[in-house]
N, C-alpha and C positions, 0 to 999 in steps of 0.2 A: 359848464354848458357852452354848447357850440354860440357863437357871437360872430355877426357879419357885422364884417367893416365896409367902406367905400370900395378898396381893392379887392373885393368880394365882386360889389357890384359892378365896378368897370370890367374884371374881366369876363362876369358874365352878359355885358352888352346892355345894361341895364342906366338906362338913361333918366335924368331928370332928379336924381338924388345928388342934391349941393352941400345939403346943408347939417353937421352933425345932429341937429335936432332930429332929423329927416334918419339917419341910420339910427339913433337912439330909437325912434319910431318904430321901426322895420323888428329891432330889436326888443320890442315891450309887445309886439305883435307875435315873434316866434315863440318868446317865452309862455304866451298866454297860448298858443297854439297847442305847446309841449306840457304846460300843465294840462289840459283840458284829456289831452290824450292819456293823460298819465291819470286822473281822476277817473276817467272813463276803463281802466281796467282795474280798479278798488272795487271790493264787493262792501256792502255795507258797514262793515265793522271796520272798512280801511277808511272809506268816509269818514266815518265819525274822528277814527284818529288822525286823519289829512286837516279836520275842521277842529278839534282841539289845537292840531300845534300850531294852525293859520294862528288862534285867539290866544296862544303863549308865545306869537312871533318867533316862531321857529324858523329855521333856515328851510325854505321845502325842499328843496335841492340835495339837499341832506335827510331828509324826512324821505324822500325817494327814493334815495339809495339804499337806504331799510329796506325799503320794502320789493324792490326789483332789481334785481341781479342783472336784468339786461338793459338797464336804465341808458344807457353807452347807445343801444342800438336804437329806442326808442328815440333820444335826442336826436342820432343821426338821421333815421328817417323822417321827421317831422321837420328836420333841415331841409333836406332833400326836398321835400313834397312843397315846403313854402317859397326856397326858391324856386323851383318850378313854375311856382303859381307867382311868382311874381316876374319873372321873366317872361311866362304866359300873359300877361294882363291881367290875370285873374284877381290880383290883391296889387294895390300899390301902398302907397303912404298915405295917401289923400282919401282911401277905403279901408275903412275894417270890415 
């Protein structure tokens, strides 16, 4: 899975992130972004087996690539769209 670091954020101009806590953040934020997108195109029987392998702690990332062949494009764009939105204002660290 794509993962921003600090030199992510410097060079896109993105100010006031010091603190590793602070990119960990950014990062427990895009992940939940790109699951939510990813859940959101499961029709119900993919549900159910997305919610089994949460409760056998399955890797989902792995659970994902099962199921979507273009999982690659999916991460990129949900990258795309969160930088955006954090370079916008729209999300920072200090907002979910």
């Amino acid at each position: 899975m794509s993962v921003i670091t600090r030199e992510d954020l410097e060079e896109l101009g993105v100010e006031g992130v010091q603190e590793d806590a602070q990119v960990e953040k950014l990062n427990e934020m895009l992940a939940e972004r790109i699951g939510l997108a990813v859940a959101a195109e499961l029709d119900d029987a993919g549900l159910e087996e997305l919610k089994a392998a949460v409760a056998e702690g399955k890797d989902l990332m792995e659970f994902a690539k099962t199921k979507f062949a273009n999982l690659d494009d999916i991460v990129r764009d949900e990258t795309d769209i969160f930088l955006a939105d954090l370079v916008g204002g729209e999300i920072s660290v200090d907002k979910n």
